[in-house]
C-alpha positions as CSV (number, residue, x, y, z in Angstrom):
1,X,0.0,-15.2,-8.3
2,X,0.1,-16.0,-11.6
3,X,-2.3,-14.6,-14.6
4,X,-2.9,-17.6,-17.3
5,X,-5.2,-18.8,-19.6
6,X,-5.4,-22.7,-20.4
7,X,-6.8,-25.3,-22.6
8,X,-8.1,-28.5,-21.8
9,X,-6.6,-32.0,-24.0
10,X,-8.2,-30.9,-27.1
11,X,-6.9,-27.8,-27.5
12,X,-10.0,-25.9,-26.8
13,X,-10.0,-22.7,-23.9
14,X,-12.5,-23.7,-21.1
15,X,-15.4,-21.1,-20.5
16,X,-16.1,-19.2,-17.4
17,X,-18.8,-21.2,-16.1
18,X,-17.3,-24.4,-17.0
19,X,-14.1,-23.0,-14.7
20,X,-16.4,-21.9,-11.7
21,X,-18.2,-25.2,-11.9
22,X,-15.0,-26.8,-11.2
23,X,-13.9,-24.4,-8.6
24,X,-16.2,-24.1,-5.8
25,X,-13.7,-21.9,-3.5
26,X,-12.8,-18.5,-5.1
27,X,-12.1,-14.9,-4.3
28,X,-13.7,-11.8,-5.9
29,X,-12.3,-9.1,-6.0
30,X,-14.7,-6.1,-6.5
31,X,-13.5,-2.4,-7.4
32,X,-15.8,0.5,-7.8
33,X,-14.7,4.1,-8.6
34,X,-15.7,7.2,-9.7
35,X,-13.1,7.9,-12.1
36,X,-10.9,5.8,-14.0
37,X,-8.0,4.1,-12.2
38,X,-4.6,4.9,-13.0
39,X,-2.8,1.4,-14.5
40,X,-0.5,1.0,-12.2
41,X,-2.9,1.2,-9.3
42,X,-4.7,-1.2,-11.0
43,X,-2.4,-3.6,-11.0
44,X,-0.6,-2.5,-7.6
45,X,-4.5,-3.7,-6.1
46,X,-3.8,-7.3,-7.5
47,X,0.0,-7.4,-6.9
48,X,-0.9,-7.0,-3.1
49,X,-3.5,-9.2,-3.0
50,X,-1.8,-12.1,-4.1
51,X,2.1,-11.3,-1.8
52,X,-0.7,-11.6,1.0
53,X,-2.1,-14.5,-0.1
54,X,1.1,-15.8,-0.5
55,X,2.7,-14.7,2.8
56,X,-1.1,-16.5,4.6
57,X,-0.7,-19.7,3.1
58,X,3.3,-19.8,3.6
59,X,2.0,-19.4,7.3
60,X,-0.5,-21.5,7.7
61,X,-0.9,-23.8,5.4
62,X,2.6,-24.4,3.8
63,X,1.7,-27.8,2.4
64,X,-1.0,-26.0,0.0
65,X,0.3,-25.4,-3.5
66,X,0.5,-21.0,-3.5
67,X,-0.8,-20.6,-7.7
68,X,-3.3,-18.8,-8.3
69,X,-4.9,-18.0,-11.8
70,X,-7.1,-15.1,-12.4
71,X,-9.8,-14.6,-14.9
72,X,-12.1,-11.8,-15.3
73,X,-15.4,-12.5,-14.6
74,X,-17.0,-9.1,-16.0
75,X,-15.6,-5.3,-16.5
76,X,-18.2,-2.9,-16.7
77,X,-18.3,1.1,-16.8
78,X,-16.8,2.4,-13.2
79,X,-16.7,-1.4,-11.7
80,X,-13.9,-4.3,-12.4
81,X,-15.2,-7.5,-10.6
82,X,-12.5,-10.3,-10.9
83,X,-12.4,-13.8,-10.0
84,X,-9.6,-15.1,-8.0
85,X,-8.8,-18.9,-8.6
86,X,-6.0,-19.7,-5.6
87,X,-6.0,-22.8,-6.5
88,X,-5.4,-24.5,-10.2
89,X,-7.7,-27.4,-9.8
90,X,-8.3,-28.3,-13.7
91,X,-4.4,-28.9,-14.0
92,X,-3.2,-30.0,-10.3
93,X,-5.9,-32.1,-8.1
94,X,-5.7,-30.6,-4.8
95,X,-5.5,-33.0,-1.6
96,X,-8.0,-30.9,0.2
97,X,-11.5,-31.0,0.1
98,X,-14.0,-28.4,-1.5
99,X,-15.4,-27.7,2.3
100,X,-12.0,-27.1,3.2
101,X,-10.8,-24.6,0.0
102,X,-13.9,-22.6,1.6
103,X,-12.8,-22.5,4.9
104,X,-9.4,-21.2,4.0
105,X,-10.1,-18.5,2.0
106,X,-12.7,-17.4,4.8
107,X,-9.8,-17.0,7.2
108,X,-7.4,-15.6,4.7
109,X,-10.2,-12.7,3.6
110,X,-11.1,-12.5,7.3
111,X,-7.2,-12.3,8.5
112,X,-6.4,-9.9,5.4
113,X,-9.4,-7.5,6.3
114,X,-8.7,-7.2,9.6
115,X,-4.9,-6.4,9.0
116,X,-5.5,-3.5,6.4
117,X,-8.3,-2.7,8.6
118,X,-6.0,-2.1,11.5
119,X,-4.9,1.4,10.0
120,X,-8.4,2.9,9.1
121,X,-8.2,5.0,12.5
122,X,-6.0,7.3,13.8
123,X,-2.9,5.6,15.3
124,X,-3.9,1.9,14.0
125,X,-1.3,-0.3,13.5
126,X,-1.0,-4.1,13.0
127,X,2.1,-5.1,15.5
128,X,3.8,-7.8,13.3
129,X,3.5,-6.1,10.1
130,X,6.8,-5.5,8.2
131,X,8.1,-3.3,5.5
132,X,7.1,-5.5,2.8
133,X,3.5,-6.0,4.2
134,X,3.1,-2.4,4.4
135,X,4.0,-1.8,1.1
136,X,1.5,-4.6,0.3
137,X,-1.3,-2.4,2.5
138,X,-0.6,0.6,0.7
139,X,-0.2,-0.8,-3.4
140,X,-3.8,-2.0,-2.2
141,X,-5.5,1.0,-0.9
142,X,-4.2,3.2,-3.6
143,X,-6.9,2.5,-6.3
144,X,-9.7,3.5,-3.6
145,X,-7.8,6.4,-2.0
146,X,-7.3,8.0,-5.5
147,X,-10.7,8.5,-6.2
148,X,-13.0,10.7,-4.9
149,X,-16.0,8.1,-3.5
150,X,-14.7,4.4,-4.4
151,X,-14.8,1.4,-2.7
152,X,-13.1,-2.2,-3.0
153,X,-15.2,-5.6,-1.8
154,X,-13.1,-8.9,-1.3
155,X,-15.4,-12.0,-0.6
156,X,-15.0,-15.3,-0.2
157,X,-17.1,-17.7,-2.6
158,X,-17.9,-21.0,-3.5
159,X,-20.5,-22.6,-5.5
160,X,-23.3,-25.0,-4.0
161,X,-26.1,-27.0,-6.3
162,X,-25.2,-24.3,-9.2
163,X,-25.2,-21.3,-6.5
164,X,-22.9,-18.7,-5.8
165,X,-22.7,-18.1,-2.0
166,X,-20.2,-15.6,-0.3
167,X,-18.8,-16.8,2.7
168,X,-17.6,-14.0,3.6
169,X,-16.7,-10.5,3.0
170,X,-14.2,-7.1,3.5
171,X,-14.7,-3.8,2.3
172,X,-13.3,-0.1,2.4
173,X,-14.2,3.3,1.3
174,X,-12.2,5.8,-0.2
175,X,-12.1,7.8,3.6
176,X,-10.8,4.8,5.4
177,X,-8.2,4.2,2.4
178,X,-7.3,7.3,2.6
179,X,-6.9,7.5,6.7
180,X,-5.1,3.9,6.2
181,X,-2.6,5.6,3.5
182,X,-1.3,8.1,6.5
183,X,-1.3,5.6,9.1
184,X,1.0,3.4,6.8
185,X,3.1,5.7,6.0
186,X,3.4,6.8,10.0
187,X,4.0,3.3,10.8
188,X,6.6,2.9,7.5
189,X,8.6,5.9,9.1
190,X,8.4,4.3,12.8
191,X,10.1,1.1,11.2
192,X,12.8,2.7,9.3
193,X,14.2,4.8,12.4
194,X,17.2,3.3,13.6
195,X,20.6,4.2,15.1
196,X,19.5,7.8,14.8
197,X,18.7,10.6,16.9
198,X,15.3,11.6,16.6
199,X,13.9,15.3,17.2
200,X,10.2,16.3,16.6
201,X,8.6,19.0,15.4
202,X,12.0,21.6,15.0
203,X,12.2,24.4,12.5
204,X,14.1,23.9,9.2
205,X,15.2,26.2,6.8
206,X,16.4,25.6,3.3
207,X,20.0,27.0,2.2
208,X,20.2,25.6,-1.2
209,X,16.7,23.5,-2.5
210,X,15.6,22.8,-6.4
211,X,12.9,21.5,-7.7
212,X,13.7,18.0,-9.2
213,X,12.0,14.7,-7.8
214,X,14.5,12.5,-5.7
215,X,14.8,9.1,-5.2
216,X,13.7,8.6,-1.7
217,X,16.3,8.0,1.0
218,X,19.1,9.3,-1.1
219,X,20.7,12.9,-0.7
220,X,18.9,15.2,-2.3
221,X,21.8,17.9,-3.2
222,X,19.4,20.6,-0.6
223,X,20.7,21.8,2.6
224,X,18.8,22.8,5.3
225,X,19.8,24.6,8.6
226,X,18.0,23.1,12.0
227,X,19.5,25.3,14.8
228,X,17.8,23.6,17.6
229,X,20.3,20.4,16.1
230,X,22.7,21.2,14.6
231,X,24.5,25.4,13.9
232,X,25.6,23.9,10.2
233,X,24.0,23.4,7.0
234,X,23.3,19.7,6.4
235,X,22.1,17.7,3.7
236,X,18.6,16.7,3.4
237,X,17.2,13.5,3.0
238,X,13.3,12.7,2.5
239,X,12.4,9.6,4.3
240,X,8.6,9.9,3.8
241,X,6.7,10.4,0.1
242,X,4.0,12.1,1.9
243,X,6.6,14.6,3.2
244,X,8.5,15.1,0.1
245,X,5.1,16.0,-2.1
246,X,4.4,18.5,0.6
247,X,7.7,20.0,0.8
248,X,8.3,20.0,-3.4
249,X,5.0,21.6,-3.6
250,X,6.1,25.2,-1.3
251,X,9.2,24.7,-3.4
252,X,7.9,24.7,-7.2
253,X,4.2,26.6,-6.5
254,X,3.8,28.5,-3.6
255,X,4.1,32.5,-4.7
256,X,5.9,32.8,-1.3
257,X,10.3,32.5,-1.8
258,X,10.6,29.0,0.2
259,X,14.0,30.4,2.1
260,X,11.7,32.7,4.1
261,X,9.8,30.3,4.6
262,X,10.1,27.6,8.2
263,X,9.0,24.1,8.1
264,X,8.3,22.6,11.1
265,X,9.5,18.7,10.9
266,X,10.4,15.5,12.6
267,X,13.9,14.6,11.2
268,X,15.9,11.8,12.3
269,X,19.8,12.6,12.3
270,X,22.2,10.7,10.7
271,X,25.6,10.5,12.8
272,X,29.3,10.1,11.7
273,X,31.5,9.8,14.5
274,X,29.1,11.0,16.7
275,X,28.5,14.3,14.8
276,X,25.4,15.2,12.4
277,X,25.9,14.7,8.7
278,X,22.6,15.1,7.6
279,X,19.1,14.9,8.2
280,X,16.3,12.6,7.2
281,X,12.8,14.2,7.3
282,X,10.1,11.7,7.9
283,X,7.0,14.1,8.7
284,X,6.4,18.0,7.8
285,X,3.6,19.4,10.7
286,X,3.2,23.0,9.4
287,X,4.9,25.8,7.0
288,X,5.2,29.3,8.3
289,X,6.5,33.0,7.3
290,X,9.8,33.8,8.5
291,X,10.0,37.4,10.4
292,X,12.4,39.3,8.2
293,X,15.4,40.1,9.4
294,X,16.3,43.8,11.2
């Protein structure tokens, strides 16, 4: 999805109305918060948007053209409402009809609702979702989950005898965001096991940690003892953000010294030759205080 601006033959930029009145199938894009949204939120909402749209119409209508330009319609305090245009009709003539423009964005806002809305309870998942789609699900929740009571409203629209009319609509709140950030990042974790050994909730205790962030999925230079795995030190891998914040945040600001300190994890074990070489954490269920030793 592109973001343009153009001129007509003489030059001049086209005004909004004169746009919509040539563009009877849109999307708007409504975001409401409490608080200002962080910029790359912001864009992350948008960037996710249009890889869905993207992925629908490569699916189901592959013979569509895939631009789409954007113009903002009106930004006001604590709401951006943007105008989606999927389809460049002042500078390519589309070879569908206006009737049909309206009934593909109503199954692309009703498909992409239902989707996302697949992880607003506990356990949801969508079945054929992969990686890149749940990245996609979670750039476009973050704006809503990061604020204390947002929302975010996509709607189908299109213009009849000088009237907007939505077509249809999706919206989520900042709990459902929220719920659908854990459930992705369950369902993220679920997809990235492979050719491991997996053991839940076991005890882990840091030999050697620091503070620094990490690049997720790489060694972190920490080792971490699991006895109910493994009677050596191994090196420790986060596999999940959600895990990682946790865990950095007993390391850098709890009062409490994190080696006496247990954290009760899943891990998935990485194997060389059969034998453990390090561990991958994917979810952390509880800390707790270490007995001291007699």
């Amino acid at each position: 999805m592109g973001i343009s601006t153009w001129t007509d033959d003489s030059g001049r930029k086209p005004t909004y109305s004169e746009i919509m009145g040539g563009e009877p199938a849109h999307l708007i894009l409504t975001i409401d918060t409490k608080q200002p949204i962080e910029v790359g939120d912001f864009v992350s909402s948008f960037t996710a948007l249009a890889s869905q749209y993207d992925r629908f119409i490569r699916a189901e209508y592959p013979d569509l053209a895939q631009d789409a330009d954007i113009y903002v319609r009106e930004v006001r305090a604590g709401s951006i409402v943007v105008d989606l245009l999927p389809w460049a009709t002042a500078m390519f003539p589309l070879m569908i009809s206006d009737m049909e423009q309206v009934l593909v964005l109503e199954q692309f806002v009703t498909t992409y609702g239902r989707r996302i809305g697949s992880y607003f309870g506990i356990g949801g998942r969508e079945k054929d979702a992969s990686k890149s789609d749940l990245r996609d699900f979670t750039q476009a929740v973050a704006a809503i989950a990061n604020d204390p009571d947002a929302s975010a409203t996509l709607q189908a629209a299109y213009f009849e005898d000088g009237k907007k009319k939505i077509k249809t609509a999706f919206k989520f709140t900042t709990p459902q965001a929220r719920q659908a950030q854990e459930q992705l990042e369950n369902h993220k974790q679920e997809l990235e096991r492979k050719d491991v050994a997996d053991h839940a909730r076991v005890l882990m205790v840091f030999r050697q940690c620091n503070v620094r962030d990490v690049i997720l999925g790489k060694r972190t230079g920490e080792t971490v003892l699991i006895e109910d795995v493994s009677p050596k030190e191994l090196p420790l891998i986060y596999a999940s953000d959600l895990a990682e914040q946790r865990i950095k945040h007993e390391i850098r600001e709890a009062e409490d010294n994190v080696f006496k300190k247990g954290f009760v994890v899943d891990v998935n074990v990485q194997l060389r030759g059969g034998r453990p070489v390090a561990y991958r954490v994917t979810n952390l269920h509880q800390v707790i205080d270490l007995p001291d030793d007699d």
